[in-house]
ZAMARMAR-403086 format. One record per atom (N, C-alpha, C): residue in one letter; x negated, y negated, z. Coordinates in steps of 0.05 Angstrom, whole numbers, plus 5000, padded with zeros to 4 digits. Layout:
ZAMARMAR-403086
aXYZ...
END
This chain:
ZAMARMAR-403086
x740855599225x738255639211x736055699230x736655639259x734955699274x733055979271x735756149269x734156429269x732056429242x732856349226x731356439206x727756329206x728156039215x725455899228x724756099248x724956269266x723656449286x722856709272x723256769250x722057039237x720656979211x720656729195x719256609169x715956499179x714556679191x712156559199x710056829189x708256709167x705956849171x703856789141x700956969141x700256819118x698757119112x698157169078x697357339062x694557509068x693857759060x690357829075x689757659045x690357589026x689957399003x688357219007x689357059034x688056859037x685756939047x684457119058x681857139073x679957219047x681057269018x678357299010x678257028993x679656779008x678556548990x677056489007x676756519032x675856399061x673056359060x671256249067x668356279071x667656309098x665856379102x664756419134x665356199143x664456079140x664055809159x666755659163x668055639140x671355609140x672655759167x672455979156x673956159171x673256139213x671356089212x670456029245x670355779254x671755609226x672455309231x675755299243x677055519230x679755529237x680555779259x683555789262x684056019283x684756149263x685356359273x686156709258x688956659253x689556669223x691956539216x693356879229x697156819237x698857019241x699157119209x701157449215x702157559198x704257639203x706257639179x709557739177x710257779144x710858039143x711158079115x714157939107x714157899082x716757769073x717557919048x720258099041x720458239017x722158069012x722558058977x723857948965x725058068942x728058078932x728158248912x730658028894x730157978870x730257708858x732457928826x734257838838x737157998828x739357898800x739658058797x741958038767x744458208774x746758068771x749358368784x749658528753x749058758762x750258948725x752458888721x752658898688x755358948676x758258998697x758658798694x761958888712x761458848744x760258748749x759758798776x758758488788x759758518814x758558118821x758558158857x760157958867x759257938897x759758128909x762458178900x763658338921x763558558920x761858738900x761058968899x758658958914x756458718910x754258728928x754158688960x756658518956x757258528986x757458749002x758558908993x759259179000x756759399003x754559328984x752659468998x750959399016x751659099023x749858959042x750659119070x753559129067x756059219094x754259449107x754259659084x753259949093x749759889090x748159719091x745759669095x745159659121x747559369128x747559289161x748459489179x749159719169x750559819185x749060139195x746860139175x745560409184x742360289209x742360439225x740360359245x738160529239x737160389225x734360589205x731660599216x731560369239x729860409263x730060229278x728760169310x728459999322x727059739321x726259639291x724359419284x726159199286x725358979296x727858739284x727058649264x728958559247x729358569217x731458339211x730858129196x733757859195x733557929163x735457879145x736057819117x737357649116x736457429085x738157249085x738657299047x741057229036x741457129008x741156808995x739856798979x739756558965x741456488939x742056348935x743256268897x742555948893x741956068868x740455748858x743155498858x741455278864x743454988868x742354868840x739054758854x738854618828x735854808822x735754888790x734155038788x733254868761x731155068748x729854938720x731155208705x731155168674x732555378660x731155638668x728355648672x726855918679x728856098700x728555928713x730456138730x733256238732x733256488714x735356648706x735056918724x737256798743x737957068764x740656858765x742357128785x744257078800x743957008825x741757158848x741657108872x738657168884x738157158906x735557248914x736057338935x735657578954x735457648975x732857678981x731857609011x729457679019x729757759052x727957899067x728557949089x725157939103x725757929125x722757899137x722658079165x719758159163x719758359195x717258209216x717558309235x715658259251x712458249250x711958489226x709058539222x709158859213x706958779197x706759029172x706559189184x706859449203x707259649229x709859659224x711359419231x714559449229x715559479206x715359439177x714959409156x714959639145x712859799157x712260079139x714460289155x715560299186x716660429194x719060359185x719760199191x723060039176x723560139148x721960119132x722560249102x722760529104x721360639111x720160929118x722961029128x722460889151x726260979156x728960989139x729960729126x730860769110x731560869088x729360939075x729561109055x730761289059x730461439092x731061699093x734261739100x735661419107x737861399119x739761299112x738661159084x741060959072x741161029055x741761319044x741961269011x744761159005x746761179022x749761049011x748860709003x747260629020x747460349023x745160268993x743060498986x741160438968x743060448937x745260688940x746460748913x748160498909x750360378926x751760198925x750259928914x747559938920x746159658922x744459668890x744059888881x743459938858x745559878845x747259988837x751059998827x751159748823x751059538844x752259308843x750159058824x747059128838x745158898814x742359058817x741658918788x738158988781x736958758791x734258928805x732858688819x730358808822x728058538814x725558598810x724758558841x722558698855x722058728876x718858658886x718058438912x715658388915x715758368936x713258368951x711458288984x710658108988x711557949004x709557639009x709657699035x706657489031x707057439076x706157079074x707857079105x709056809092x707156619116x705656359112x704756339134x706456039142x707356009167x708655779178x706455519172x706755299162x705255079160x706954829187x709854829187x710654749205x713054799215x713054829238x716454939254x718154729249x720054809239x722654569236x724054469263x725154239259x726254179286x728854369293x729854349321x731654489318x734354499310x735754559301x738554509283x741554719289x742854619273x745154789282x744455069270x745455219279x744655529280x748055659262x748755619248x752555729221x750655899213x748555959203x747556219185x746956079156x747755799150x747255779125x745655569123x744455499105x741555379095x740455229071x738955119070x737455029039x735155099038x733555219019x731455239023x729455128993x727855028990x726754818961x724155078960x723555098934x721655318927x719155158912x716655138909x715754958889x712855298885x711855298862x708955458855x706755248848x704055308874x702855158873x699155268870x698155158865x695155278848x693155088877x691755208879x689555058895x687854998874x686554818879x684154658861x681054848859x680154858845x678454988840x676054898850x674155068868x671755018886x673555018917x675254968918x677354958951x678455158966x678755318984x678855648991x682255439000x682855729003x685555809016x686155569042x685055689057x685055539091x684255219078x682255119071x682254799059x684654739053x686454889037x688854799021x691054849042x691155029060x693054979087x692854819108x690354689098x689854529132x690854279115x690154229095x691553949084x695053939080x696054149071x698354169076x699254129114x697954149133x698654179153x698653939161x696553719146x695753599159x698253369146x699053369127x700853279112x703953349133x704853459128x706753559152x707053509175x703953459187x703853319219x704653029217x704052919193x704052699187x708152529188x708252789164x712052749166x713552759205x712752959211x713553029238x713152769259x710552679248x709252429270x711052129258x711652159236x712851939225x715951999222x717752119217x720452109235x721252309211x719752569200x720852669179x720052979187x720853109204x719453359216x721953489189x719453779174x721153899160x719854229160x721254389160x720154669162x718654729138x716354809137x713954899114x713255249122x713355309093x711355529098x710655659074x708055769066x706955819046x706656029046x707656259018x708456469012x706456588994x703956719002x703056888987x703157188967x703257168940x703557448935x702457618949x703957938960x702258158966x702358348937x704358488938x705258728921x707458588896x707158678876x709158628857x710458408844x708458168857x709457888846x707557728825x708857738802x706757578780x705957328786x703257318783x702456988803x700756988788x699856948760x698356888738x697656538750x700456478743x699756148743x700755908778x700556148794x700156028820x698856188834x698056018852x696856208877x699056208902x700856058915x702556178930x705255958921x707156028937x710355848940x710155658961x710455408964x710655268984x713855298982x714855289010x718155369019x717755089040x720354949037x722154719054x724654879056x724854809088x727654869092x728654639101x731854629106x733854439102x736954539113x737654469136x739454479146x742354449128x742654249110x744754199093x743554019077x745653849064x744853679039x744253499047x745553409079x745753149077x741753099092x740653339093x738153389110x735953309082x736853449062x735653369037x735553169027x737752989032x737552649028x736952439044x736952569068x734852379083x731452469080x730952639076x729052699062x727252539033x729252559025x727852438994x729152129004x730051939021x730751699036x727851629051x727051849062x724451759075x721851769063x721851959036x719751879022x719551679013x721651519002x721451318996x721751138996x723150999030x722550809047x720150799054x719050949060x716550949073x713550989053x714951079037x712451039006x710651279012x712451409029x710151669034x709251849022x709951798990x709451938971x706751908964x705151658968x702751558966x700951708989x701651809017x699351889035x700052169027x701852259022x702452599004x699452678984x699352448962x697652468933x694952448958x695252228967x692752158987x691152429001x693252589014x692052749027x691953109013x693953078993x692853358983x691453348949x691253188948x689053028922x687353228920x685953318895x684053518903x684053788908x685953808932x686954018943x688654238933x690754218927x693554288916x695554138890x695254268873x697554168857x700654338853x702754208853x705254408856x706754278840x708554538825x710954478796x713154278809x714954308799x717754058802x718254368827x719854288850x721854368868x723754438854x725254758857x727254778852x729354778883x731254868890x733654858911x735955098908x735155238931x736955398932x738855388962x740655438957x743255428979x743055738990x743155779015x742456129033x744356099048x745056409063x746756519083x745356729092x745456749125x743856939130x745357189125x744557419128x746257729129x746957889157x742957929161x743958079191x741457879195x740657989229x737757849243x738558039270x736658179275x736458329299x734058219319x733057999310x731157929321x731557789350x730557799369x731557669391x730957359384x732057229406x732256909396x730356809411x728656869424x725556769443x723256879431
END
């Protein structure tokens, strides 16, 4: 999972128009990294192993020099809303790499675009994702958990208010024996966000990472300095849980 913690870092131009002056020269210049996501159904007759197969001839065309990691998701534990089969998302370096990388592709993969069509329908969006905290480091198999929740900032509170309390919340887990990877996922392009303003993302090495997890919330009652410190701030739905495997990652590992 390591790799995937080294390319899931960045935050929305979204957030700069909640920002206020004075906010904004209170904090540093948040990073950027776009994050696509395309949130899938396999057609009639068709399931992994047809998709698999367009993944094959995806990885396999060199559509430019950008590094580029993809990973697949499928729901574990979800709420009925969520009716898909899988989620793929992939992340680049920065919207520069982003526009050339696609740009490229288009012009190079149509085997890999027709196969991937063929195999599932999938609605398609832009986020950029900003790191709230680096996960510790873990075994690196390619596969993963990752917990999704949609969360609303409180009204009168900009963006950056609502990340610094999340951070500060997180420093808190990390300082107290619960370090867990965070990062908050802003809509860019194509994602209905009526009734949130971004995704807070946990990641999770395996299951047994998720149950010491919810073991330490509630040994430690830390569910109380959680309400304590983003009170006000942030409200977020029930967590759903999805189980991932990475695909490719060309990204160097430094």
């Amino acid at each position: 999972m390591k790799n995937l913690y080294l390319v899931a870092a960045a935050v929305s131009c979204t957030v700069f128009g909640a920002v206020s002056p004075a906010t904004a020269q209170e904090a540093a210049a948040p990073q950027f990294q776009p994050v696509e996501m395309y949130v899938c159904n396999y057609r009639d007759g068709k399931g992994q192993r047809e998709f698999d197969r367009a993944l094959r001839l995806m990885s396999e065309v060199e559509s430019s020099d950008e590094p580029y990691a993809g990973w697949r998701l499928f729901p574990y534990m979800v709420t009925p809303e969520q009716e898909f089969d899988f989620i793929y998302f992939g992340a680049y370096r920065d919207g520069k790499g982003y526009g050339r990388d696609m740009a490229a592709y288009v012009k190079m993969a149509a085997d890999a675009g027709k196969a991937w069509d063929e195999a599932a329908e999938c609605d398609t969006s832009l986020w950029a994702s900003h790191q709230i905290m680096a996960p510790p480091e873990g075994e690196d198999d390619g596969e993963f958990l990752l917990s999704f929740q949609d969360c609303k900032i409180a009204e009168g509170r900009t963006a950056m208010q609502a990340m610094d309390g999340l951070r500060r919340w997180a420093k808190y887990r990390s300082d107290n024996g619960s370090q867990l990877g965070t990062w908050a996922w802003f809509p860019v392009y194509g994602a209905a966000a009526e009734d949130f303003h971004f995704k807070l993302i946990g990641g999770f090495d395996s299951l047994v990472d998720v149950g010491n997890s919810f073991s330490w919330m509630v040994d430690n009652q830390a569910y109380l300095v959680r309400d304590d410190m983003l009170g006000g701030l942030v409200s977020c739905d029930v967590g759903r849980l999805y189980s991932g495997e990475e695909i490719l990652n060309t990204f160097p590992d430094n």
